[in-house]
MARPA-778287 format. One record per residue: residue number from 1; x, y, z of N, C-alpha, C in turn. Coordinates in pm, whole numbers. Layout:
N
+-----+--------+--------+--------+--------+--------+--------+--------+--------+--------+
|   k |    nxx |    nyy |    nzz |   caxx |   cayy |   cazz |    cxx |    cyy |    czz |
+-----+--------+--------+--------+--------+--------+--------+--------+--------+--------+
| NUM |      X |      Y |      Z |      X |      Y |      Z |      X |      Y |      Z |
...
+-----+--------+--------+--------+--------+--------+--------+--------+--------+--------+
***
This chain:
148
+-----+--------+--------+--------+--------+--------+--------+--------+--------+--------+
|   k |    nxx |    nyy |    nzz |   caxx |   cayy |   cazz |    cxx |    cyy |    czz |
+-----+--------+--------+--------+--------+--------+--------+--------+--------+--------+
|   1 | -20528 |    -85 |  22800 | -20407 |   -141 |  22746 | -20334 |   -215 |  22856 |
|   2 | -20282 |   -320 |  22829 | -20259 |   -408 |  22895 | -20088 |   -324 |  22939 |
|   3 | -20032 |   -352 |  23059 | -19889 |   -309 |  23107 | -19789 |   -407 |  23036 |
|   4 | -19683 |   -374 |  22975 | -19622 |   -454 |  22894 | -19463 |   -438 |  22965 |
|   5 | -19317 |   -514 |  22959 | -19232 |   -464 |  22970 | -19090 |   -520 |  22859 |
|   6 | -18995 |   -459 |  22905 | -18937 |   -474 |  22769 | -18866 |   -610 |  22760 |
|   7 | -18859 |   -635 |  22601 | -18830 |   -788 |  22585 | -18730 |   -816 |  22472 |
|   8 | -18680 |   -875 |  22376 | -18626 |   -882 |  22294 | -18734 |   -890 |  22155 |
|   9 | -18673 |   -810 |  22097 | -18735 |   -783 |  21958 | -18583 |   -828 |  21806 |
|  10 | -18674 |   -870 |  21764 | -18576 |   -911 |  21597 | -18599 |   -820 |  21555 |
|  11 | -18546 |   -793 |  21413 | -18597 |   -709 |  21293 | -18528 |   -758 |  21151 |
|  12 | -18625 |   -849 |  21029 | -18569 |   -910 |  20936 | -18622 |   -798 |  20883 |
|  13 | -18523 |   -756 |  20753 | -18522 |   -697 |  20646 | -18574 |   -806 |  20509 |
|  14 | -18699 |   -782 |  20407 | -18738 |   -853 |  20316 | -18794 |   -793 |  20191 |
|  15 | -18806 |   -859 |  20113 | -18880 |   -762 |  19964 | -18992 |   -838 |  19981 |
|  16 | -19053 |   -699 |  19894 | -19200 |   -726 |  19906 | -19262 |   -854 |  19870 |
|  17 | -19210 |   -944 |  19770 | -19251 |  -1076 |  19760 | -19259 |  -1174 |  19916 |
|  18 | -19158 |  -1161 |  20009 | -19182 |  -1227 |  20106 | -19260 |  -1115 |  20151 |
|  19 | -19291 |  -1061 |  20202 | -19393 |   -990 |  20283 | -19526 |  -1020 |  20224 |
|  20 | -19576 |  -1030 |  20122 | -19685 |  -1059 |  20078 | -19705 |  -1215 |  20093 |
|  21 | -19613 |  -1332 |  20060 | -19617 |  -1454 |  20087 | -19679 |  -1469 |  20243 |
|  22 | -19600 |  -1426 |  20375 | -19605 |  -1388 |  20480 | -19768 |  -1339 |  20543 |
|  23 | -19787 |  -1235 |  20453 | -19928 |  -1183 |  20501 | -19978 |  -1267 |  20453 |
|  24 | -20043 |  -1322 |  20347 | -20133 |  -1453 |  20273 | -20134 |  -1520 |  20398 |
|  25 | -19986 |  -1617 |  20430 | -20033 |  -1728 |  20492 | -20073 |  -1717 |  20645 |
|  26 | -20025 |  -1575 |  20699 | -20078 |  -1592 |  20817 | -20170 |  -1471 |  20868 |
|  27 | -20218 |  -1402 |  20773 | -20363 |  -1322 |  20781 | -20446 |  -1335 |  20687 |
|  28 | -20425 |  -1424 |  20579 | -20504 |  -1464 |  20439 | -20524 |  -1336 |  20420 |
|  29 | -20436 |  -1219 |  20378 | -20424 |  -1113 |  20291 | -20356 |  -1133 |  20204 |
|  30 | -20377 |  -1131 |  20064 | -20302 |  -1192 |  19937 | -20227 |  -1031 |  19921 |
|  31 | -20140 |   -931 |  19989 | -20079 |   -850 |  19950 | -19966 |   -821 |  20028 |
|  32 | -19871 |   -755 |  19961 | -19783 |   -716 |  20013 | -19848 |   -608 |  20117 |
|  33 | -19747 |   -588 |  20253 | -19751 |   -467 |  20368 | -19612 |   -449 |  20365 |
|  34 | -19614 |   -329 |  20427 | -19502 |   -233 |  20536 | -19416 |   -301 |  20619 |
|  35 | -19509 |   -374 |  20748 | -19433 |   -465 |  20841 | -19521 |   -541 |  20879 |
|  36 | -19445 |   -671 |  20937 | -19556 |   -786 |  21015 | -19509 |   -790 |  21141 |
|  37 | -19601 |   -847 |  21213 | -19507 |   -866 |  21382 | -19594 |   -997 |  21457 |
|  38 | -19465 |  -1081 |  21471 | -19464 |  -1194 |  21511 | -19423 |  -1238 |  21650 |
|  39 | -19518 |  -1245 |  21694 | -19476 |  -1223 |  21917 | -19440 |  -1391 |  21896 |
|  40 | -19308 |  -1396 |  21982 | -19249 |  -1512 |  22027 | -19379 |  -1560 |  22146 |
|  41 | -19432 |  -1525 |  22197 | -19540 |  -1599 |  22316 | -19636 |  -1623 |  22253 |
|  42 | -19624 |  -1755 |  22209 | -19721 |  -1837 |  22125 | -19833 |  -1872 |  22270 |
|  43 | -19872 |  -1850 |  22342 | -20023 |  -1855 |  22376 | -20090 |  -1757 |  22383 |
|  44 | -20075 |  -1652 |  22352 | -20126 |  -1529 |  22337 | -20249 |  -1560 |  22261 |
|  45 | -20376 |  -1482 |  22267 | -20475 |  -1507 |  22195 | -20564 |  -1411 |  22164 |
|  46 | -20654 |  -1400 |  22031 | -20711 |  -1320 |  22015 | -20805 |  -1288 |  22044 |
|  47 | -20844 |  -1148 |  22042 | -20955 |  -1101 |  22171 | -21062 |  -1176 |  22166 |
|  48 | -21138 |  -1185 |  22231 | -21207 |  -1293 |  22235 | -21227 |  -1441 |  22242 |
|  49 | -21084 |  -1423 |  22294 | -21108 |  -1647 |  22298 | -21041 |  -1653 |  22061 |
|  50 | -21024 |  -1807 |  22140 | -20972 |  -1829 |  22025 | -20852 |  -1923 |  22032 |
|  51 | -20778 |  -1995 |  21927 | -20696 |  -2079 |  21976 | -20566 |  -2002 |  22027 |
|  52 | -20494 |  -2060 |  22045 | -20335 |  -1990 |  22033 | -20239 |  -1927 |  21920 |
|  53 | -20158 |  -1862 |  21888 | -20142 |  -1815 |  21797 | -19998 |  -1855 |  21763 |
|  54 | -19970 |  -1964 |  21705 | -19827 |  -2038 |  21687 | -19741 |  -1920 |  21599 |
|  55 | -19677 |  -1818 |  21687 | -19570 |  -1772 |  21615 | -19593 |  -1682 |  21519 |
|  56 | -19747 |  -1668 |  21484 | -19777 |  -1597 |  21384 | -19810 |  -1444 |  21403 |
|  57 | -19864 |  -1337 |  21301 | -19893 |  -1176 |  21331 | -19898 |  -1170 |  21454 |
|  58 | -19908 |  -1034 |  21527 | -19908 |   -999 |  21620 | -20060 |  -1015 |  21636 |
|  59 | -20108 |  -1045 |  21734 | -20279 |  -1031 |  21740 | -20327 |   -933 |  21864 |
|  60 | -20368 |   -853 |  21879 | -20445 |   -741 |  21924 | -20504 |   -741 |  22062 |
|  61 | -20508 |   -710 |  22203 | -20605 |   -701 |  22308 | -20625 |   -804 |  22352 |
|  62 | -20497 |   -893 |  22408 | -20458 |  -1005 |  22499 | -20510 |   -969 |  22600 |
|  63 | -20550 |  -1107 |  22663 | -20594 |  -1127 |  22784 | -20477 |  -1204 |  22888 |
|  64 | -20416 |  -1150 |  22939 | -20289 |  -1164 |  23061 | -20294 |  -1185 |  23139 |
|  65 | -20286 |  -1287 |  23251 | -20270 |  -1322 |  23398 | -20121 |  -1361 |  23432 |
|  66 | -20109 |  -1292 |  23584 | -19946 |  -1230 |  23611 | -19869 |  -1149 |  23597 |
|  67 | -19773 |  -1131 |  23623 | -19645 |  -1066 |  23541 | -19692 |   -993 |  23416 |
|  68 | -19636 |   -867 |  23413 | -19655 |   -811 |  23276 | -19615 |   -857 |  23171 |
|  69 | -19608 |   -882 |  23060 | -19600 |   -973 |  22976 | -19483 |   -873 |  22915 |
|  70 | -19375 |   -961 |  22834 | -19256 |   -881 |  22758 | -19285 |   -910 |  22617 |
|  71 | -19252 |   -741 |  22576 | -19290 |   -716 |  22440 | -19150 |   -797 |  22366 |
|  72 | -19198 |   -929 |  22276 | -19070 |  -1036 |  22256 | -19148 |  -1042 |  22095 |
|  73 | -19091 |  -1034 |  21990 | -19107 |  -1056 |  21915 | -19014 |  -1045 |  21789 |
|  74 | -19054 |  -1082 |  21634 | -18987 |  -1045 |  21497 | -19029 |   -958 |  21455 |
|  75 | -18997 |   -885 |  21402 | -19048 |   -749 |  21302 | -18999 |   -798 |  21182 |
|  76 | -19097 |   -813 |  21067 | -19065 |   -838 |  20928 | -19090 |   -687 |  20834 |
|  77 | -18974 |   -657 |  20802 | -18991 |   -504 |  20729 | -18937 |   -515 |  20556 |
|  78 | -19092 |   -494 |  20502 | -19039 |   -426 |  20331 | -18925 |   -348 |  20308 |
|  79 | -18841 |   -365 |  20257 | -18724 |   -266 |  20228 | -18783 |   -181 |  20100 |
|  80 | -18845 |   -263 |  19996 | -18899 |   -200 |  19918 | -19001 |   -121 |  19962 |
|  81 | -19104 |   -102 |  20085 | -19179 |    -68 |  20106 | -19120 |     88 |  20180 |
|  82 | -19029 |     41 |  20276 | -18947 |    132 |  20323 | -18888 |    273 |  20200 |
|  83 | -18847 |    196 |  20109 | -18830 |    308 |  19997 | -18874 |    374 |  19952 |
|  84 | -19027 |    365 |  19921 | -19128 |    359 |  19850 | -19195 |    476 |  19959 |
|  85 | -19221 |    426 |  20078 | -19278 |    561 |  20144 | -19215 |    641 |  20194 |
|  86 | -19079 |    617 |  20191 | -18978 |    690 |  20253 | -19031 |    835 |  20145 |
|  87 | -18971 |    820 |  20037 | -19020 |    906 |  19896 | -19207 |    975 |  19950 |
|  88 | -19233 |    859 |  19922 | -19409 |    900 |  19990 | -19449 |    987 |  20038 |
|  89 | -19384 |   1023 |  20191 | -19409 |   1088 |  20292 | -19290 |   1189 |  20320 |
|  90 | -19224 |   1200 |  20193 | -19109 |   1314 |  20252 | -19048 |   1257 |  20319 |
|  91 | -18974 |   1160 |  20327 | -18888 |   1187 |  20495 | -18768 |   1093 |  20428 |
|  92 | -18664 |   1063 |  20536 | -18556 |    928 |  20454 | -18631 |    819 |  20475 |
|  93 | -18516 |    722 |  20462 | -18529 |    639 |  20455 | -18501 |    542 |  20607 |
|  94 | -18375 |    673 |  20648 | -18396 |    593 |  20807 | -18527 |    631 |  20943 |
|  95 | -18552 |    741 |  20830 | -18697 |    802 |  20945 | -18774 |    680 |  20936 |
|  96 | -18849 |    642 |  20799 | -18917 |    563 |  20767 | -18885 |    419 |  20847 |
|  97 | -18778 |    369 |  20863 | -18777 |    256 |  20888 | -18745 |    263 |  21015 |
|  98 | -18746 |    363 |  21086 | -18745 |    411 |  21220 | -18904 |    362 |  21273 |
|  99 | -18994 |    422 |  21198 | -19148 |    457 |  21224 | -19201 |    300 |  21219 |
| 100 | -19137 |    212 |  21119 | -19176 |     97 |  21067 | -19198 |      4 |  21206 |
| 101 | -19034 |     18 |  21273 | -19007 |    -64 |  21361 | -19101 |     21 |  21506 |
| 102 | -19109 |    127 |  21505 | -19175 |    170 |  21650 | -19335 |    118 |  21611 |
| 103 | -19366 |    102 |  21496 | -19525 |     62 |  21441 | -19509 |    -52 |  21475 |
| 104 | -19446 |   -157 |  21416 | -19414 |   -281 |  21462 | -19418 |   -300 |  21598 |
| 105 | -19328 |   -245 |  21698 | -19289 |   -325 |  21829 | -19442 |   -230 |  21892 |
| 106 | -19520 |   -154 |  21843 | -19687 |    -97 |  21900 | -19757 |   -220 |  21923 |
| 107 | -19725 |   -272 |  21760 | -19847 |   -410 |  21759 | -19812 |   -498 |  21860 |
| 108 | -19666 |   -552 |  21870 | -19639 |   -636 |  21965 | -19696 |   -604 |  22125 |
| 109 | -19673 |   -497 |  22171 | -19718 |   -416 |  22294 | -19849 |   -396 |  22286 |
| 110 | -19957 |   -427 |  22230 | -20146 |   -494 |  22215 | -20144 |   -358 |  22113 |
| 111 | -20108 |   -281 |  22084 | -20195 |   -143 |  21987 | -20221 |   -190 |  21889 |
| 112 | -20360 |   -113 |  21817 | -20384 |   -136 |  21701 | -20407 |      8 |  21637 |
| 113 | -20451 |    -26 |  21505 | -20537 |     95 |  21457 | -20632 |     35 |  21354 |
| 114 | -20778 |    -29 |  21417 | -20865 |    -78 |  21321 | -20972 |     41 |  21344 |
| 115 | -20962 |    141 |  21418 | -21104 |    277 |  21429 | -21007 |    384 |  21447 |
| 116 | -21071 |    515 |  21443 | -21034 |    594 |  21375 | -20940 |    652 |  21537 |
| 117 | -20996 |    653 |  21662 | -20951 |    674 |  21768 | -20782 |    567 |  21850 |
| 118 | -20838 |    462 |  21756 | -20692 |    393 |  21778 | -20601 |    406 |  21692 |
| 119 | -20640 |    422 |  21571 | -20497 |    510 |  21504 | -20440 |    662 |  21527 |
| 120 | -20499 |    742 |  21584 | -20485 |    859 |  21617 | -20396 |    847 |  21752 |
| 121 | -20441 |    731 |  21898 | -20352 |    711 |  22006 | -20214 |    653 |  21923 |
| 122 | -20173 |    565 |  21809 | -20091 |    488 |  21760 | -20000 |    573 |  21692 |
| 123 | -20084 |    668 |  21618 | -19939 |    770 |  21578 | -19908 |    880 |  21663 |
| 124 | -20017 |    893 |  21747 | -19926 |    974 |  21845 | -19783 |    906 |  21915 |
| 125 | -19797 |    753 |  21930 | -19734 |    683 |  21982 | -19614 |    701 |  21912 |
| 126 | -19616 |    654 |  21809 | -19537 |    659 |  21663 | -19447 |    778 |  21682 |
| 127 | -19484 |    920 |  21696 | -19446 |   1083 |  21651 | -19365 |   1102 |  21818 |
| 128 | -19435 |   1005 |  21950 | -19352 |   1074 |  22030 | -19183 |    975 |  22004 |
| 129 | -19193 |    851 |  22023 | -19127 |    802 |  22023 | -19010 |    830 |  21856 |
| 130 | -18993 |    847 |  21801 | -18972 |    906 |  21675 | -18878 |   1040 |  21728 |
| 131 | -18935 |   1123 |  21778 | -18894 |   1231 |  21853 | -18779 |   1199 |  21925 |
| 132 | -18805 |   1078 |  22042 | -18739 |   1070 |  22169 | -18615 |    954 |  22101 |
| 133 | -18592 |    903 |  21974 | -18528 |    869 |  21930 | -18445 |    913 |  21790 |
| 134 | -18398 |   1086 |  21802 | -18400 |   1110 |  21660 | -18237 |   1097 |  21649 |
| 135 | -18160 |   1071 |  21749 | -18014 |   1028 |  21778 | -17965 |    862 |  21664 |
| 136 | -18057 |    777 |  21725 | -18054 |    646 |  21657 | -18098 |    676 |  21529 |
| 137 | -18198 |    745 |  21490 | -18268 |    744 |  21348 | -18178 |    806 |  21242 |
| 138 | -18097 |    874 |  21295 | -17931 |    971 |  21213 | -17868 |    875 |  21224 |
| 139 | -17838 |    741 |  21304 | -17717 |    648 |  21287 | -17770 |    566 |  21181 |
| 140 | -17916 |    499 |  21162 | -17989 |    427 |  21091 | -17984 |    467 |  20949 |
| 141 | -17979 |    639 |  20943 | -17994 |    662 |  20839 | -17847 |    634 |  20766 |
| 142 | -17707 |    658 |  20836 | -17575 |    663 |  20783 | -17599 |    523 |  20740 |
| 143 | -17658 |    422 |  20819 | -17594 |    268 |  20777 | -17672 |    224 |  20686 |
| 144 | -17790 |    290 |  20647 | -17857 |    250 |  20516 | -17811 |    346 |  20396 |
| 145 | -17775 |    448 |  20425 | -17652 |    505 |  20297 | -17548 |    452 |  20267 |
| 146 | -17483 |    362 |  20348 | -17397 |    274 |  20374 | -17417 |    173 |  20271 |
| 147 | -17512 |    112 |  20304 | -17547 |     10 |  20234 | -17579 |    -29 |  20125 |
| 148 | -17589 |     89 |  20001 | -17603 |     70 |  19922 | -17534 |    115 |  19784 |
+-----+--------+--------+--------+--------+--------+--------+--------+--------+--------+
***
């Protein structure tokens, strides 16, 4: 895993119609997801050679020369999706969208989970950080009770 350091991260809130529009056009997955993540360092590239990646998903196991690279990106998050597994998995709604965004800013920072050993390092990732943030995830949760 490549050394990463910290950078500015967005986070748009969307319904599942844009999230599925979103995935189509820039992973040609015709479905709605959870979250997308969009690294502002458009030369980043995917493993293996490949062109550059204008702005689009996060792409996986960059190749880096220099400086550690800063985890800079958008997080695009289902609200409906957020709801939906919030219910799912037992938990609220600010846990959930807690997990969303630490899943999100993973991808940005090279993690994946396409084998069974990288999703297992990814939610560990997920469960510590989750933990080491359960202060913010009680404020998250007031302002989405808030909100509606």
């Amino acid at each position: 895993m490549v050394n990463r350091r910290a950078g500015d991260i967005a986070v748009v809130l969307e319904r599942d119609a844009a999230l599925r529009e979103l995935n189509r056009r820039w992973r040609g997955i015709d479905r709605a997801t959870d979250v997308l993540s969009f690294p502002y360092d458009s030369g980043e590239k995917p493993r293996g050679g490949g062109s550059s990646v204008p702005r689009g998903p996060a792409r996986h196991g960059f190749a880096h020369a220099g400086p550690a690279p800063r985890v800079d990106g958008d997080l695009v998050i289902s609200i409906d999706r957020v709801r939906e597994q919030a219910r799912r998995y037992r938990v609220t709604r600010g846990e959930e969208m807690a997990r969303l965004v630490i899943h999100g800013t993973l991808h940005l920072a090279g993690h994946d989970h396409h084998d069974a050993a990288e999703r297992r390092d990814m939610r560990a990732l997920e469960r510590a950080a989750l933990r080491a943030s359960s202060r913010h995830v009680a404020t998250l949760e007031r302002t989405l009770a808030r909100a509606e």
